[in-house]
C-alpha positions in Angstrom: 0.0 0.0 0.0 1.6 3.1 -1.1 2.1 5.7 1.4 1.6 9.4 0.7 2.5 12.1 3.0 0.9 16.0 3.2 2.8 17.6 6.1 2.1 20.6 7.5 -1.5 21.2 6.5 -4.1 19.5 8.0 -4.1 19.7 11.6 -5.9 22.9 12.9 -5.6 24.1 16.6 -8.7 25.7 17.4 -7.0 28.4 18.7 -6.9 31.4 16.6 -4.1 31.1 13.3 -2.6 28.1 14.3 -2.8 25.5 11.7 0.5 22.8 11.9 0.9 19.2 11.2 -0.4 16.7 9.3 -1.7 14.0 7.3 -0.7 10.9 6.0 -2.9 9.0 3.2 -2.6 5.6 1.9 -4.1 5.0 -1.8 -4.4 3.2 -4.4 -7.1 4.7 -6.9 -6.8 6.5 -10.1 -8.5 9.5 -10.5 -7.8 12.5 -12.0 -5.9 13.9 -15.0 -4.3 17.1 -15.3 -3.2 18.5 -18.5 -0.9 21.7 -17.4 -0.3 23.9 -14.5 0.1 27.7 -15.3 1.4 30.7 -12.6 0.2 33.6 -14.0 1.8 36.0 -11.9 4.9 34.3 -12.7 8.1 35.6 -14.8 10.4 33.0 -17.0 14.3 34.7 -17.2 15.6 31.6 -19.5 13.6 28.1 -20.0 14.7 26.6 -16.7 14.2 29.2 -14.7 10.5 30.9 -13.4 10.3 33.4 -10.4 6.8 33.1 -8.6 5.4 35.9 -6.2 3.7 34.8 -3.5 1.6 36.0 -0.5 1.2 34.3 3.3 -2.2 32.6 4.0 -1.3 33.1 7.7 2.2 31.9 7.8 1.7 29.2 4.2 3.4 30.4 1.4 0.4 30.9 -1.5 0.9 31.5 -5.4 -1.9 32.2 -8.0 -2.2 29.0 -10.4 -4.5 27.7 -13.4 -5.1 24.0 -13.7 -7.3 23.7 -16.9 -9.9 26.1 -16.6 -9.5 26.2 -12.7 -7.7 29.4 -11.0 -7.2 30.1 -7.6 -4.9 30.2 -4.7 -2.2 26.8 -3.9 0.0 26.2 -1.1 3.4 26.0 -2.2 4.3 22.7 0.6 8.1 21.1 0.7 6.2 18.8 3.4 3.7 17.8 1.3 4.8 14.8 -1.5 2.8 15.5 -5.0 0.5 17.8 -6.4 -2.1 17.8 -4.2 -6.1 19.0 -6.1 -9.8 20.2 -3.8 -12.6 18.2 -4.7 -14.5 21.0 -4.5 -13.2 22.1 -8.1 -11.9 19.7 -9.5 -14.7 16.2 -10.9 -12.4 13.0 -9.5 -15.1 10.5 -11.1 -16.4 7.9 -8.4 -14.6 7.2 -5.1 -12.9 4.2 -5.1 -11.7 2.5 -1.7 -8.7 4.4 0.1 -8.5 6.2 3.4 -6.6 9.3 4.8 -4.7 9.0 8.3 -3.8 11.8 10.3 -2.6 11.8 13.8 -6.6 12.2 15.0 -7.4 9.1 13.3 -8.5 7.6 9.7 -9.7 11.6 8.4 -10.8 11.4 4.7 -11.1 9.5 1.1 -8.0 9.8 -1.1 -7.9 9.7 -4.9 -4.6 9.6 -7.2 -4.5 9.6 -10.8 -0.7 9.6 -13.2 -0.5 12.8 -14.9 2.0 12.6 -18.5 3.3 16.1 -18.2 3.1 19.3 -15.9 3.3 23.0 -17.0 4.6 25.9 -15.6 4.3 28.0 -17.8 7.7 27.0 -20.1 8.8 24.8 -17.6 7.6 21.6 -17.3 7.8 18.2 -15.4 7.0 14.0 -16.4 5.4 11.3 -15.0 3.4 13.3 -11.9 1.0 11.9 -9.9 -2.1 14.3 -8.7 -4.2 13.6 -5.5 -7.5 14.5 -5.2 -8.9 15.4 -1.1 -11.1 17.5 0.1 -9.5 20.7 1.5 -13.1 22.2 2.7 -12.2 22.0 6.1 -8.7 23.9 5.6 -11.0 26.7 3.4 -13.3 27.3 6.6 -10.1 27.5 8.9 -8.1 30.0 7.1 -11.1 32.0 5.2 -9.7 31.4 1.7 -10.5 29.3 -1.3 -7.7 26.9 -2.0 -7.7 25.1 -5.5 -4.9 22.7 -4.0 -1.2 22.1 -3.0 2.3 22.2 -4.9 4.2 19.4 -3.2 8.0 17.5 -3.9 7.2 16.1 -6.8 6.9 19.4 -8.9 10.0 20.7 -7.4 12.1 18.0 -6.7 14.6 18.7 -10.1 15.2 22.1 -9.3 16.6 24.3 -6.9 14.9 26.3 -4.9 15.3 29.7 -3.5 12.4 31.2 -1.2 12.6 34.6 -0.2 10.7 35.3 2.8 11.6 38.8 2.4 11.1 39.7 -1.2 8.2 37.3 -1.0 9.5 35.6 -4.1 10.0 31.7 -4.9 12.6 30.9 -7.9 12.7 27.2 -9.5 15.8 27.0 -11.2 16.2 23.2 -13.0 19.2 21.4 -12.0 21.3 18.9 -14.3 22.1 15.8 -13.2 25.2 17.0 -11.0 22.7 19.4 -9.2 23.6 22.4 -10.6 21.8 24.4 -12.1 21.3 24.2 -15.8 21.2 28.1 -17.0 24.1 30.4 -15.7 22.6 33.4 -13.4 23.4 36.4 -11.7 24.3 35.2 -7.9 22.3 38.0 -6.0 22.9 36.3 -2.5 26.0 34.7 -0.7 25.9 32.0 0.9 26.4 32.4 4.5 25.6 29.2 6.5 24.5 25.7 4.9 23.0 22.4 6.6 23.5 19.1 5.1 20.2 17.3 4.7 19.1 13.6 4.2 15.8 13.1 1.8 13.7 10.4 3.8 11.5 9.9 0.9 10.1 13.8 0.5 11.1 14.8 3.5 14.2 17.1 4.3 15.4 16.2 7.5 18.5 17.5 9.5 20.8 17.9 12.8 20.1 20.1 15.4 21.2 20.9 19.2 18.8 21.8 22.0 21.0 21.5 25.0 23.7 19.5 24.6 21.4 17.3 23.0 21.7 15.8 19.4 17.5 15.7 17.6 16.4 15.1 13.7 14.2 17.7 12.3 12.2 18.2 9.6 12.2 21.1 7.9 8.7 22.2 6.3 7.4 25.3 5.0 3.6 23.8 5.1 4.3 24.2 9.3 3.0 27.4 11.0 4.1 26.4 14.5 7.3 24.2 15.0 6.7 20.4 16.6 8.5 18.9 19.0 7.8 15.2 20.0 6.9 14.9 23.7 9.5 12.4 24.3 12.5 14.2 23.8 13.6 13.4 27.6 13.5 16.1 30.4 17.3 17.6 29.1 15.6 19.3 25.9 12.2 20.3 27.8 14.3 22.1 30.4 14.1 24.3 27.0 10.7 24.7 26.6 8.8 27.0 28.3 5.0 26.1 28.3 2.2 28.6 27.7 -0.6 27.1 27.7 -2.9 23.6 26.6 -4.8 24.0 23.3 -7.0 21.3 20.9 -5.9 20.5 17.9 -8.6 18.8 15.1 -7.3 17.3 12.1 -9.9 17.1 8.5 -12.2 14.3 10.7 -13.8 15.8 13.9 -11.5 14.1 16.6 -9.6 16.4 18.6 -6.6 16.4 20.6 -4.6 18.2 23.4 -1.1 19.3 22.9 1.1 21.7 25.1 2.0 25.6 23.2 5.1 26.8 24.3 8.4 28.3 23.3 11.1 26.6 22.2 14.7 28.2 23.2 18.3 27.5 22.6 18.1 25.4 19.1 21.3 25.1 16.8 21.3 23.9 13.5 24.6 24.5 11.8 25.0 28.3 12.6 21.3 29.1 13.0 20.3 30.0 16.9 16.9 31.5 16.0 15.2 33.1 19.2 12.6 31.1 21.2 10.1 30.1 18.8 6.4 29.0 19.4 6.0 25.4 19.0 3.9 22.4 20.0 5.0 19.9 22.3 2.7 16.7 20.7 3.3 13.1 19.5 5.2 12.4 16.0 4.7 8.4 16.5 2.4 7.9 13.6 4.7 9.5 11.4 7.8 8.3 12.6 6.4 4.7 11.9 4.8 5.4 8.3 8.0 6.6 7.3 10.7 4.6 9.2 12.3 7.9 10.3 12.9 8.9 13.8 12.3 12.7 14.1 11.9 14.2 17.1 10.6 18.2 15.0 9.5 20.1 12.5 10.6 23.1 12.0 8.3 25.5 9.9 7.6 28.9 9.3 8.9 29.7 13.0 12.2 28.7 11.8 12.3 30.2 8.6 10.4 33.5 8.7 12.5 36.5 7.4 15.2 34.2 6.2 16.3 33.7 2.4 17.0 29.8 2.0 18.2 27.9 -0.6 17.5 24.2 -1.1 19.1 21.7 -3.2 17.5 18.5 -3.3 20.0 16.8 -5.6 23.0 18.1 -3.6 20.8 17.7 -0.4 21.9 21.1 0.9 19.9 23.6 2.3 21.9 27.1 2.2 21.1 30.4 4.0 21.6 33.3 2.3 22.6 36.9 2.6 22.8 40.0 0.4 25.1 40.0 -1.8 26.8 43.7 -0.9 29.4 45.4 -3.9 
């Protein structure tokens, strides 16, 4: 049974803004076709390379796409694995057996259909796989129509630079080496870099919190950082709780985590300040995947930084201005 992961999405605190982790589906149903995938607000410098504006939906990097005759707002998700499509716009045909699984149980009805070939714009990617799930409940939460997600699989053969700043994404395809393929004007240096391992989509890394060596995942689909409640007492001396909130994933079940902050990380050069994070449990994932991280660092982590992320290379590089 094939395993799908959408990270960062799908569990909702009910506390006000705080979306954060997760779902994982398991499918096995054919679907839905798409034909191409346009940005419009996007701009192509060379034929590997397209720059793409995009706006927070709280802290979730959006873009402006078409699918066929369909336009509206995506998530732009490095935790999420494929191209992810609402039901509510898009016609999936009958709903053949599968089931969703999120960390508040079995959550939703998963389709999946081979697509030939992806556009954007000039660029374009093979042998993609589209997943169609209902997204209604993420629409109500966050008060905006969302026509789907843009996970790994779209990505994966480029590098990618996201400028939290500039609020500005650049795919730039990669050759086989992982470099990339057009020469460009270097805008940035680079001023600190993490050495990743891809545990299938997922970018996971090396950190400190007190002495203490932990795995992370990094994910821009994450508003709040997670932290698995085991960590031992040594890293929650580091974690200053605020308060108990619920979270609900797409099914109704709820659960109760611990909000806190989360002080004295170090990954590579990085010491962000304390940063709010949930203290919850990351079993189900661990076990789906066969990984043993212990957090996921999101937008928390990354907001205000420019980052640089090579999955060939797996390298993730932060960057600064490049100063004449």
């Amino acid at each position: 049974m094939f395993l799908v992961r959408i990270i960062g999405l799908f569990l909702l605190l009910t506390a006000r803004n705080s979306p954060c982790l997760a779902l994982i589906s398991r499918d096995k149903a054919p679907q839905f076709t798409v034909t191409s995938l346009v940005l419009p607000g996007a701009v192509i410098s060379d034929i590997n390379t397209i720059h793409i504006p995009f706006f927070l939906t709280g802290r979730l990097i959006t873009v402006e796409g078409r699918i066929g005759h369909v336009v509206g707002n995506f998530f732009f998700d490095t935790g999420a694995e494929r191209l992810i499509l609402n039901r509510s716009y898009f016609e999936s045909g009958k709903a053949l057996s599968s089931t969703a699984l999120g960390s508040s149980g079995i959550v939703d009805l998963v389709q999946k259909q081979p697509i030939d070939t992806l556009y954007l714009d000039r660029l374009f990617m093979l042998n993609l796989n589209a997943h169609v799930i209902d997204l209604a409940h993420i629409e109500a939460k966050k008060n905006i129509q969302i026509r789907g997600i843009i996970g790994y699989d779209v990505f994966k053969d480029f590098e990618i630079l996201i400028d939290y700043r500039s609020r500005i994404i650049t795919l730039s395809r990669l050759d086989n080496s992982g470099r990339p393929i057009e020469a460009r004007q270097i805008w940035e240096l680079k001023s600190d870099s993490i050495h990743f391992f891809l545990r299938h989509h997922m970018i996971t890394f090396a950190g400190d919190i007190g002495g203490k060596k932990l795995i992370f995942m990094l994910d821009t689909g994450a508003e709040l950082n997670l932290l698995d409640r085991l960590v031992g007492k040594r890293v929650l001396r580091h974690f200053e709780i605020l308060k108990r909130v619920k979270m609900s994933g797409v099914g109704k079940k709820e659960v109760e985590v611990l909000a806190g902050l989360l002080k004295d990380l170090k990954c590579a050069d990085q010491e962000p300040e304390a940063m709010h994070t949930l203290l919850t449990n990351l079993d189900e994932m661990n076990q789906a995947f066969g990984t043993q991280i212990q957090g996921v660092l999101g937008y928390e982590f990354l907001q205000n930084k420019r980052i640089l992320i090579n999955y060939k290379k797996e390298q993730l590089y932060f960057l600064i201005p490049n100063q004449p």
